[in-house]
C-alpha positions as CSV (number, residue, x, y, z in Angstrom):
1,X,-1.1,-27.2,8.9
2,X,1.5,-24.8,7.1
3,X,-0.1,-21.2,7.1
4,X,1.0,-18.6,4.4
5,X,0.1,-15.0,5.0
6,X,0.1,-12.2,3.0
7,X,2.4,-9.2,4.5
8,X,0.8,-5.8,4.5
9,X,3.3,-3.3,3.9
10,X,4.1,0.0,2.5
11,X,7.6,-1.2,1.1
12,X,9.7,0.4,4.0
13,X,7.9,-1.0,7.2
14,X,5.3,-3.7,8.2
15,X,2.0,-2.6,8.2
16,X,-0.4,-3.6,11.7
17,X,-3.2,-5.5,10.0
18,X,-0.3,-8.3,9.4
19,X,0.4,-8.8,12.9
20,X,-2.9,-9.4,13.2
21,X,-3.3,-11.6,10.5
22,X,-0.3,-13.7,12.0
23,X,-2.2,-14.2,15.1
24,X,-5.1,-15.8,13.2
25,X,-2.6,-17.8,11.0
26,X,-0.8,-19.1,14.5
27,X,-4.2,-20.7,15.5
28,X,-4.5,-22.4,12.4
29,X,-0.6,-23.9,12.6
30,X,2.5,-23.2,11.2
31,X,3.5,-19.5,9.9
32,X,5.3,-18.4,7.3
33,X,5.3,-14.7,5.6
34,X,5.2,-13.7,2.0
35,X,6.9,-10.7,1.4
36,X,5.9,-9.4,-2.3
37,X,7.5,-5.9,-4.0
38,X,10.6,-4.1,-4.9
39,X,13.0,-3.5,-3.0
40,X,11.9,-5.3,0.2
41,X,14.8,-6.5,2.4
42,X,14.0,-3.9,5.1
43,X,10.3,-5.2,5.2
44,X,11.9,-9.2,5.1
45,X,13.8,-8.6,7.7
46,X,11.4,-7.1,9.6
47,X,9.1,-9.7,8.8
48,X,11.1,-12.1,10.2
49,X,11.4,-10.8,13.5
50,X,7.5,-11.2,14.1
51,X,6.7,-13.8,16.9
52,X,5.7,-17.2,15.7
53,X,7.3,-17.4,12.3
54,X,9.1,-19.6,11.1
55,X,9.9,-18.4,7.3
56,X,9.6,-15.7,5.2
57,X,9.3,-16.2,1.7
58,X,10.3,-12.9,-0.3
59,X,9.8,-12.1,-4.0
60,X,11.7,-9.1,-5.2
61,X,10.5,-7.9,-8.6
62,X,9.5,-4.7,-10.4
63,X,6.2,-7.2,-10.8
64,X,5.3,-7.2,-7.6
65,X,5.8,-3.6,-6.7
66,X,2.6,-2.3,-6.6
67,X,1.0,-5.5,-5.4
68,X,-1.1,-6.4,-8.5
69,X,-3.5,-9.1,-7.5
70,X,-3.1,-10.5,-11.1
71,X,0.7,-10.9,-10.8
72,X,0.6,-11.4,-7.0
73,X,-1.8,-14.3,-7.2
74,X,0.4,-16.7,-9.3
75,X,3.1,-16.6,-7.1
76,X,0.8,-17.4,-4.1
77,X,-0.8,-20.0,-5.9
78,X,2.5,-21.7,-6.4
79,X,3.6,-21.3,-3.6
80,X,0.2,-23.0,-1.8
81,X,2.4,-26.7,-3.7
82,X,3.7,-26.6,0.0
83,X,1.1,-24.7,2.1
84,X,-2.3,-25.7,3.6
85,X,-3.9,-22.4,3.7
86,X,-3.2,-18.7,2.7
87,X,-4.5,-16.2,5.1
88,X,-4.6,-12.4,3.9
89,X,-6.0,-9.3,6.5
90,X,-9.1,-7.5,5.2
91,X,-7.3,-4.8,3.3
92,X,-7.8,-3.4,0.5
93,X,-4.9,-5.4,-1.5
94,X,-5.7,-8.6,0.8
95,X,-9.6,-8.5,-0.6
96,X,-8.1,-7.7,-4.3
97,X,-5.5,-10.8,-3.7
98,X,-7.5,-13.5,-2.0
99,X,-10.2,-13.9,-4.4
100,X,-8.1,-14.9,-7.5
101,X,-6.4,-16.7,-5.6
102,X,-9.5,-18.6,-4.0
103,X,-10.6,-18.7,-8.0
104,X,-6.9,-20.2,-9.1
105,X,-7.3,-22.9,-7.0
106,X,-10.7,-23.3,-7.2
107,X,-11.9,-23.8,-3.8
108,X,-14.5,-21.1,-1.7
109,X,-13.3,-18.3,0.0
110,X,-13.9,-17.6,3.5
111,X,-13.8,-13.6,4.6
112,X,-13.5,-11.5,7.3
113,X,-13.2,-14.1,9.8
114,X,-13.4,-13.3,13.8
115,X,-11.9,-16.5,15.0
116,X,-10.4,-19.5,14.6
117,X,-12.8,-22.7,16.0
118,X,-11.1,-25.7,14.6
119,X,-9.6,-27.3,11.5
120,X,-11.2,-25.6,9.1
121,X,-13.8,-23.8,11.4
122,X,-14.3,-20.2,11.7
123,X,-16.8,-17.6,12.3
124,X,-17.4,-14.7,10.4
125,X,-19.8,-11.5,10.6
126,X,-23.6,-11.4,8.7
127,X,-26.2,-9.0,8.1
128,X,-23.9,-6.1,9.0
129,X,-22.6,-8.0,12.3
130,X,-26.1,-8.4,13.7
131,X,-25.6,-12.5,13.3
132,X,-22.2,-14.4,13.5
133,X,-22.2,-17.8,11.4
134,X,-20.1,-20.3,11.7
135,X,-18.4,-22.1,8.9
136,X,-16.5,-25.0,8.1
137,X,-14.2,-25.4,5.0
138,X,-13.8,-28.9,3.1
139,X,-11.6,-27.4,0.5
140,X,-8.4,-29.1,0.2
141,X,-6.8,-25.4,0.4
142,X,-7.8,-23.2,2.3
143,X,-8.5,-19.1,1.5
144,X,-9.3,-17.0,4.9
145,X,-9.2,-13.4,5.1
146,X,-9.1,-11.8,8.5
147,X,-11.1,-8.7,10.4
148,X,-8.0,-7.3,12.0
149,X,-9.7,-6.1,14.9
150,X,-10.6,-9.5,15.9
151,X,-7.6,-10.2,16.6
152,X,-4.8,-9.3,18.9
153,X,-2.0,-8.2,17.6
154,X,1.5,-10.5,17.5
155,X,4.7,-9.3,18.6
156,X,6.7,-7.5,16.3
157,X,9.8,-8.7,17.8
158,X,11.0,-11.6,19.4
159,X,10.8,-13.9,16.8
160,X,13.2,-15.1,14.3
161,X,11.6,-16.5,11.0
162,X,14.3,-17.7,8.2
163,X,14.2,-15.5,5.3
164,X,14.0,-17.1,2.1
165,X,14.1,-16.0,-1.8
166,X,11.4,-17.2,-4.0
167,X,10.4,-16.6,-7.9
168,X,7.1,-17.6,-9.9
169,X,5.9,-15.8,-12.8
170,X,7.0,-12.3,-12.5
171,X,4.7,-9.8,-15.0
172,X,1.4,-11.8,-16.0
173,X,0.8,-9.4,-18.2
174,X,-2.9,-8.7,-17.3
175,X,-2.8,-5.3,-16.1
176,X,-0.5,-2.4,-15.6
177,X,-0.1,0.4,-12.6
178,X,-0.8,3.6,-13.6
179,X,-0.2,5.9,-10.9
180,X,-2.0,6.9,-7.8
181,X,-3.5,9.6,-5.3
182,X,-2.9,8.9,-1.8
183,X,-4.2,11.2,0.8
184,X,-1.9,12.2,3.3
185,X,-1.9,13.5,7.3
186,X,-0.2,14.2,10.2
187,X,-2.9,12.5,11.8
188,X,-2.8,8.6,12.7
189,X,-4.1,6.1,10.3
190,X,-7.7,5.3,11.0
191,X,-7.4,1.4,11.4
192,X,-4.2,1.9,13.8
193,X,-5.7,5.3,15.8
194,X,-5.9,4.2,19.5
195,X,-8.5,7.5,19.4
196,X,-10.3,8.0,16.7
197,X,-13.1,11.3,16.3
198,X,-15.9,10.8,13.5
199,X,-18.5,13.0,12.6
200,X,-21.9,13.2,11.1
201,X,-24.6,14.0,9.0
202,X,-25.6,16.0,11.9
203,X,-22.5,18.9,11.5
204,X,-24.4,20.2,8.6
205,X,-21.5,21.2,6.1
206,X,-17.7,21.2,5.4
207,X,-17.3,23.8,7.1
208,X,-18.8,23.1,10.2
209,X,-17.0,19.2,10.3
210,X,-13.8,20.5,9.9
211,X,-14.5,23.4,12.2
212,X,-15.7,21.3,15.6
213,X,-14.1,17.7,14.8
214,X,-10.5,18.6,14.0
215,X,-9.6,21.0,16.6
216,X,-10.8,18.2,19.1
217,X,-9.0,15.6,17.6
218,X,-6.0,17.2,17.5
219,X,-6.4,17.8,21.4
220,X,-6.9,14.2,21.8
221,X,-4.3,13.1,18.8
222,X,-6.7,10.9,17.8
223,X,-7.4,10.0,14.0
224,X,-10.7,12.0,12.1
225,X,-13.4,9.7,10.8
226,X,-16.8,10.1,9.2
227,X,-20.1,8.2,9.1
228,X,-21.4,7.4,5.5
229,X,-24.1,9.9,5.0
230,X,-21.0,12.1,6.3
231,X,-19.1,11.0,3.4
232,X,-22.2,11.3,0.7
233,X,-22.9,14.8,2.2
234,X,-19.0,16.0,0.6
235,X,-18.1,16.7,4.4
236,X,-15.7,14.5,4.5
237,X,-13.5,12.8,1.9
238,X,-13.9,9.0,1.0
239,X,-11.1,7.8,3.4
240,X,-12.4,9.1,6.9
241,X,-15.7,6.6,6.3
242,X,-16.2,4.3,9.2
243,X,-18.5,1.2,8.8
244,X,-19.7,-1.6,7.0
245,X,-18.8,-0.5,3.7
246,X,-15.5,1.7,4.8
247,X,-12.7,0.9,7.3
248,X,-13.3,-0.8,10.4
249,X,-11.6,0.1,13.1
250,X,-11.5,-0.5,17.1
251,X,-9.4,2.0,18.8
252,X,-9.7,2.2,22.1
253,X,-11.6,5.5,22.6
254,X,-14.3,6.2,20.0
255,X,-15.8,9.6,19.8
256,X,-19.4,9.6,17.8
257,X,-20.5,13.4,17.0
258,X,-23.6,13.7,15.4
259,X,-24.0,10.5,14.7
260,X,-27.1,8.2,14.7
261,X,-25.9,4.8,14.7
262,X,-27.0,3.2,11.7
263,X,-26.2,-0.7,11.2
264,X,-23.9,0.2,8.4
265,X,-21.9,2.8,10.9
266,X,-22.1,0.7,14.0
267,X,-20.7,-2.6,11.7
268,X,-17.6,-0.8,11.4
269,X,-17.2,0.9,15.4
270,X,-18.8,-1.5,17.9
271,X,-15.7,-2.9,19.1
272,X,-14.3,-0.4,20.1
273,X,-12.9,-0.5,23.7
274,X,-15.2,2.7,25.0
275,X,-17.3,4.2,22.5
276,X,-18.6,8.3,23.2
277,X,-21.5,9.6,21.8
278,X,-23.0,13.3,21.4
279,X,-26.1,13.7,20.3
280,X,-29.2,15.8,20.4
281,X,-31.5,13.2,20.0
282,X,-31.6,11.1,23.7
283,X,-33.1,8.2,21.4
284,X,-30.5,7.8,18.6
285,X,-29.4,4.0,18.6
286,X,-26.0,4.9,18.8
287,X,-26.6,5.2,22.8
288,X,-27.9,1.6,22.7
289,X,-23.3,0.5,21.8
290,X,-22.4,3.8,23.5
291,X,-20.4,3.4,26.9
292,X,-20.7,7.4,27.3
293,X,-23.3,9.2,26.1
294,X,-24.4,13.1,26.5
295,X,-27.2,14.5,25.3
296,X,-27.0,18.3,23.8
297,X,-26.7,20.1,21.1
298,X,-23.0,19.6,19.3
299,X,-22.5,23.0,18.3
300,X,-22.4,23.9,21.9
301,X,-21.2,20.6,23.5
302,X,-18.0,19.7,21.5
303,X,-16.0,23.6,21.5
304,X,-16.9,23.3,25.6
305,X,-15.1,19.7,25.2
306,X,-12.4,20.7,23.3
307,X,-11.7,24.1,25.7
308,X,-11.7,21.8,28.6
309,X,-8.8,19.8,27.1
């Protein structure tokens, strides 16, 4: 089976959630890379040298340079002529993408899969991640999109794919970029922080979040993340959520402050590698995933943490 997978990148470097995407697609069978945008060589080439790929198809247009899913997805499409199955990480562009592509071809969609079982077998998270179903495709094409943190991450050396120049449809004319607002920090990415600090409902204000969670995350360099209700509350701007319906991440040390545990939070945390929690309540379910947990009051508890550092 011939794999094609979507590259994540920011038009200078790979992003992470490809390498994990490559290590899904290596399961499957053969891997090849598409490389989409303007101005990519840097990105092909670095592409290429990803373990376990063989090619790297590269389209280099104005089209493509803002990864439009409805100029994007004709070039996948014909491109599939000669592949078995795309697979696309569970980014924001790689949700956006696989869908019309799924609908192009018109076969089903499989999402957010946590591992590969067979030929066309997966499994994927329900109900928040409280079940894990398993699924088997009998599309002719197949359409996956991967959890990232399911899966480890390839080498981004080592390998040496052949890079190729493709074409197919350029401008569709369906929809236009307009410009955008992207946040920016000194701090690490969320879904690439091997620390990550979130706070929650339970700081009480702005203020008070950026008051006792930054200070101790930039002790611990880790990234700054919120829970949902965090979010809603205007602590914390739309890009720190955690969970179900925000970025999942798994660092390796996750710090909860005053935060419960919902389903929706703990959908998006629980595989973490050690997860600490702080919280006043001794009964919160976030103790129940919790590999740490300390009881007390966070307005006392997290400025004696951070002092310590």
């Amino acid at each position: 089976m011939k794999t094609l997978v979507w590259v994540e990148h920011d038009g200078a470097a790979v992003k992470d959630a490809t390498l994990s995407a490559v290590t899904a697609a290596g399961e499957m069978g053969e891997v090849h890379l598409l490389v989409a945008g303007q101005g990519v060589d840097a990105v092909a080439q670095a592409a290429a040298q990803i373990a376990g790929v063989g090619k790297v198809h590269v389209a280099d247009d104005a089209a493509y340079a803002h990864a439009l899913a409805e100029n994007v997805a004709p070039l996948v499409v014909e491109l599939m002529g000669h592949h078995d199955a795309f697979v696309a990480p569970s980014t924001t562009n790689g949700k956006n993408i696989a869908p019309r592509v799924a609908a192009l071809l018109d076969v089903s969609q499989i999402s957010d899969i946590l591992s590969v079982e067979g030929d066309g077998v997966f499994t994927r998270p329900i109900y928040a991640g409280n079940a894990i179903a398993t699924v088997q495709s009998s599309d002719a094409k197949l359409v996956v999109t991967v959890r990232g943190t399911a899966f480890a991450k390839a080498a981004a050396s080592g390998g040496a794919g052949v890079v190729e120049a493709v074409s197919a449809g350029g401008d569709q004319g369906l929809s236009s970029f307009v410009g955008s607002e992207i946040a920016s920090s000194d701090r690490p990415e969320l879904t690439s922080a091997k620390i990550i600090v979130s706070g929650g409902r339970a700081l009480g204000s702005e203020d008070k979040f950026h008051e006792l969670i930054d200070p101790l995350a930039d002790k611990l360099g880790a990234g700054v993340g919120a829970s949902r209700a965090a979010v809603d509350a205007g602590y914390a701007p739309n890009d720190y959520q955690v969970g179900q319906t925000g970025k999942i991440v798994a660092p390796e040390v996750y710090v909860a402050v005053g935060i419960s545990g919902a389903i929706q939070h703990l959908a998006g945390m629980k595989d973490s590698k050690v997860i600490v929690a702080i919280n006043k309540d001794a009964d919160a379910p976030i103790f129940q995933v919790a590999d740490i947990g300390l009881v007390g009051d966070l307005f006392t508890v997290v400025p004696e943490l951070t002092a310590k550092l």
